[in-house]
C-alpha positions, 0 to 999 in steps of 0.5 A: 539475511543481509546484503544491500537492498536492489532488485530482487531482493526480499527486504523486510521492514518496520515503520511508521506512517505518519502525516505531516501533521504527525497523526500515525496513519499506519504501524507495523508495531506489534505486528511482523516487519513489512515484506516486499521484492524489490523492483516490483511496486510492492510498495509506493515508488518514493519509498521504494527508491529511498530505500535502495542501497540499505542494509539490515539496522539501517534506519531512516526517515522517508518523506514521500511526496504525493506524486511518489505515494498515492497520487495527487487527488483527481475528481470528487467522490460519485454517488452511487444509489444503495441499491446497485450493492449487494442487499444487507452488506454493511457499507462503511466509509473507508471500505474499498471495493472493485467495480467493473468498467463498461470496458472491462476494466476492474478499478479499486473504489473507496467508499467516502461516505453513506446516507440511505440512498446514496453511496459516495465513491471515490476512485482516489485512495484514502491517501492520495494527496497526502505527504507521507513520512515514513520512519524505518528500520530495516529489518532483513534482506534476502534473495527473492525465489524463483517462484517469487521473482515470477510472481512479482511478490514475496511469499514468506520469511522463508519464500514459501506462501499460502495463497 
């Protein structure tokens, strides 16, 4: 489990996410270190290229951009009548959920906020806009699977998954 981290390469690390203000907005303490391949978008671009070339130990600070992260913030939150959703689910600000073009298409929705009647939806992700910092330490690397490298996501410590 070492080498460099490139393309098709399973590298394993842990973080913490926090904001410019230094709020923590995700961890992996206490939790196993974040797998991803390499080269495949497992992960937001900015973080990704900044942690080309690593090595198991290294640690760094990665300053991501919103244009590198989750995107720069486009249009406002759409109300939705309560009664388009399913009867008796709980709907909460924060959840996410897909919904269906006229199209076809499936595009992910995060909900803003709920009154009686209305649902607020928003297609932009929660962190969309935000500069995000992230402490890492890298944990392993290893080869990707065959299985893995078709999939475009690792399956394991060991390349086995459960789907």
């Amino acid at each position: 489990m070492s080498g460099r981290i490139e393309d098709g390469k399973v590298a394993t690390f842990h973080y913490t996410l926090t904001n410019d203000a230094g709020e923590v907005l995700d961890s992996s303490s206490g939790r196993d270190p974040l797998a991803y391949l390499h080269g495949a978008g497992n992960i937001v671009p900015g973080l990704e290229r900044q942690l080309e070339g690593k090595q198991p130990g290294d640690k760094l600070v990665a300053k991501v951009a919103p244009e590198d992260g989750y995107g720069v913030r486009q249009g406002a939150a759409q109300p939705v009548e309560r009664s388009a959703f399913p009867p008796g689910v709980k709907i909460e600000p924060g959840m996410m959920f897909q919904a269906q073009t006229g199209d076809g298409d499936v595009v992910p929705l995060w909900v803003e906020r709920v009154d009686e009647t209305t649902v607020w939806v928003d297609e932009n992700h929660p962190l969309a806009g935000v500069t995000l910092n992230f402490a890492v330490e890298v944990v392993g690397i290893r080869d990707a699977t065959e299985s893995e490298m078709e999939h475009g996501h690792p399956h394991g410590p060991e390349g086995h998954h459960h789907h």
